[in-house]
N, C-alpha and C positions, 0 to 999 in steps of 0.2 A: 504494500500500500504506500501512496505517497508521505510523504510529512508535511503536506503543505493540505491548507484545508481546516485548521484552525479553527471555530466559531466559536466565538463567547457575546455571551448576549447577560447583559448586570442590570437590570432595577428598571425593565422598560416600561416606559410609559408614553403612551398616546392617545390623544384626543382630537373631535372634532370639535369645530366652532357651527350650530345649529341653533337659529335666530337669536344669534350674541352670546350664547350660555355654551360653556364647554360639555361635551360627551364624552366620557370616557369610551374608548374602545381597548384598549389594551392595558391593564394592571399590572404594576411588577411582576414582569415577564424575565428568571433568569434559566439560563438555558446554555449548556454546557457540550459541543456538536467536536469530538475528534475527527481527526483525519482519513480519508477515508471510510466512516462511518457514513451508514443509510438509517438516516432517521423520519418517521411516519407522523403525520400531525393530523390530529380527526377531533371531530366535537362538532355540537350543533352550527345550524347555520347564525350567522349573529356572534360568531364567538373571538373574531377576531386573524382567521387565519391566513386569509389571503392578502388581509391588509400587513401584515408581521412578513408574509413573502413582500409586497411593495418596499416595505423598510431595508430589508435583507437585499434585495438588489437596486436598492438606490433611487428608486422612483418617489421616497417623499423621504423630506432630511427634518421634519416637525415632529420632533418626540424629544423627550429626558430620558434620563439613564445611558449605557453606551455598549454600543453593536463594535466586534474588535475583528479581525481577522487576521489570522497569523499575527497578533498582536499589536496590529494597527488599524487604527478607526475609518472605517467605513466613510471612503467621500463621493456621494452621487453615485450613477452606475458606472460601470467595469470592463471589460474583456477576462477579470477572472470570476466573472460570475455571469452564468448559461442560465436563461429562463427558457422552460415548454410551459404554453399556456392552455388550457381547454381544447381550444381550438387551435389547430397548424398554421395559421398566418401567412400560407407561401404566399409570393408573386407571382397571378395565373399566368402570365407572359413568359416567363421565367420555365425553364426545365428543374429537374430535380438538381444537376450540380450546380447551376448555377444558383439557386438559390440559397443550398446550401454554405456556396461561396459566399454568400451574404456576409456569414459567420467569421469571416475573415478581413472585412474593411477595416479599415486602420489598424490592421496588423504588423505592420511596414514587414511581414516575409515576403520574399521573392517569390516571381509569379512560377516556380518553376516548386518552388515547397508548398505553396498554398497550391498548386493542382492536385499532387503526392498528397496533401491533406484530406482534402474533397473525396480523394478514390477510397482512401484506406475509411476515412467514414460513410462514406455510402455501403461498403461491403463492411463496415464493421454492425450496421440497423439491417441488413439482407436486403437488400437493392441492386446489389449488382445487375445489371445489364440493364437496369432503369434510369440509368444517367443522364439519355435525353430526352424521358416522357416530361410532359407538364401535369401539371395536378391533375385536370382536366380526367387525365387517362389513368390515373391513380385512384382505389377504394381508400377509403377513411384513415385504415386501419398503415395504407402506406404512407398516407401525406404526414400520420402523424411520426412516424418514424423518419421522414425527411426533415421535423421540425426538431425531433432531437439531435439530427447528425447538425445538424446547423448548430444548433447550441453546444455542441460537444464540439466542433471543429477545432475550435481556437484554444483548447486544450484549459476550460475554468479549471481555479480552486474547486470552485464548489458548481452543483446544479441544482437550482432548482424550479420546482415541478410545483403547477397549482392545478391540481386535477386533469391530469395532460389524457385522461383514458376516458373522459364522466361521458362524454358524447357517442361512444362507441359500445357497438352490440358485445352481449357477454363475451361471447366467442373470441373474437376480434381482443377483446381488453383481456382475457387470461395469456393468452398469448402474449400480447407487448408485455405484461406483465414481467411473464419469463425473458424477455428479450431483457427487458431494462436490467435485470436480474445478472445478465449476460452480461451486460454491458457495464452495468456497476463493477464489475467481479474482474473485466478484462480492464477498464480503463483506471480503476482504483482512483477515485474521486470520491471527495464528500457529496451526496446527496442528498436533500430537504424534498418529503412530498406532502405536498397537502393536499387531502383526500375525505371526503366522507364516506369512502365503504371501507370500513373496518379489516374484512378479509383479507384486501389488497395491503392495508397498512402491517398487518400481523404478516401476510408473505415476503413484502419487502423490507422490514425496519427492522435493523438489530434493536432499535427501542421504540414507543410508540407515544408522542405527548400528547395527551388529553384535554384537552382545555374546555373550559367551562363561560359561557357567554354575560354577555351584558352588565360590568366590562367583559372583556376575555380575559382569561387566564389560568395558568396552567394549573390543574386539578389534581392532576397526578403524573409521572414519566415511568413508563413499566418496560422494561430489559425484554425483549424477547431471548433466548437459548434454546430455540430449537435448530436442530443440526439443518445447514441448506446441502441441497433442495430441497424445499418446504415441501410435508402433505398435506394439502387442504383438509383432505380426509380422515384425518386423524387424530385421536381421542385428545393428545397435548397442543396440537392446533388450535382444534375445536373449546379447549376450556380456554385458553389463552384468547382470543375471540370474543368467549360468554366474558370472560373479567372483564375488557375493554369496554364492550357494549355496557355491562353496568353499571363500570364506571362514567359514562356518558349521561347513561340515564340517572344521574346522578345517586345510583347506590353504593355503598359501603361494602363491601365482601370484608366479612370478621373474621377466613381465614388468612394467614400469612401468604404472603407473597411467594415464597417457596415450597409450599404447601402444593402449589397448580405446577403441573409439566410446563417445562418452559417458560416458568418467569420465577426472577430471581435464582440465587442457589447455581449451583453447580459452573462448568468452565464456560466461556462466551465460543460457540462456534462459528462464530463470524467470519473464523478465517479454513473454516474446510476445503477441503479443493473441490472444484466443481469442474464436473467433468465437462466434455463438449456438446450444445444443444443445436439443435436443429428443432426450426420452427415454421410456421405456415405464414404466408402471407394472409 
């Protein structure tokens, strides 16, 4: 994994201004993200989460408290930080490498390494020999894999993700799933996703923060430790899953943390080797 990728987030707070009177949206938010770490962020709607991705890559600088990275303070957005949004964003004129190349403006690399870039992520999302369709000619489920190579191209600290799969049929989103999965595992980056379906956040996040609405703020951080690749299927999945959802619905579970298959306790297997995947368009 890399060393770089750093997140420290200490005593954050943000608000909006709604006829004159402050709103809190965000409550002492502190949050503690290693390198290379894939972390999961779920809770109702209202709770704060996509507005804390805005903060995290630079799109509003109106808060107290302080966002660090690699131990220095967050100024506006980056080249080492990759956003996927809901929706893929191509440019329908544009083919898949060239939009991907998007990913690469004011990189000052030579055009002869930013092509060598382009290739190696298009075949690193399963695209290859789709380099010169346009969206157009692209299912859903490809455009939005061309909007992650774009955001991975330029090699962030960190990525993150604001529900990059919510628009997409089951089928299609278990699959990226495991792609992202791939692709975490190959590129060793820090990952951030913000997500409302729980199962996804429990297959992907070595931990999964819980945040509780109006303001937001974080309710609980629960360690996933189940060995990858994840079973959906499976009884320590499945309880790790039910705690999360509870703890959403704002219940208490009275048993310990260690107590459930995979959370808490035992070694972090975060770093199992994962063997090689093949997956469907």
């Amino acid at each position: 994994m890399s060393h770089n990728g750093t997140l420290n987030i200490t005593a954050l707070n943000k608000s909006f201004q709604v006829e004159g009177k402050d709103l809190p949206v965000l409550q002492d938010i502190n949050l503690a993200i290693e390198p290379g770490e894939f972390v999961s962020i779920v809770g109702s709607s209202g709770c704060g989460k996509s507005t804390l991705l805005r903060l995290l890559v630079g799109l509003d600088a109106q808060y107290s408290g302080s966002i660090t990275l690699d131990g220095h303070p967050l100024v506006g957005t980056s080249l080492d930080r990759g956003i996927v949004f809901q929706e893929h964003r191509l440019f329908p004129w544009l083919t898949v490498e060239q939009n991907v190349a998007l990913g690469l403006l004011n990189s000052g690399q030579t055009e002869g390494v930013q092509r060598l870039a382009v290739k190696e992520h298009i075949e690193l999302v399963g695209l290859k020999g789709f380099e010169r369709a346009y969206p157009y000619q692209l299912s859903g489920g490809m455009s939005q894999r061309v909007a992650i190579a774009r955001a991975l191209v330029n090699r962030p600290k960190i990525l993150l993700l604001d529900e990059p799969f919510g628009a997409l049929d089951a089928m299609t989103r278990s699959h990226l799933q495991q792609e992202l999965h791939h692709i975490w595992a190959h590129e060793g980056i820090t990952m951030i996703l913000v997500t409302h379906d729980v199962e996804e956040a429990v297959f992907l996040g070595d931990k999964v923060v819980v945040m509780d609405p109006r303001p937001g703020r974080i309710r609980d951080i629960i360690p996933v430790h189940l060995k990858r690749p994840r079973d959906r299927a499976s009884y320590a999945f499945t309880q790790v899953k039910n705690h999360i959802l509870q703890e959403i619905g704002g219940e208490k579970t009275t048993e310990p943390a260690s107590s459930h298959p995979g959370l808490g306790g035992g070694p972090d297997p975060r770093f199992q080797p994962v063997g090689a995947w093949q997956f469907a368009v």
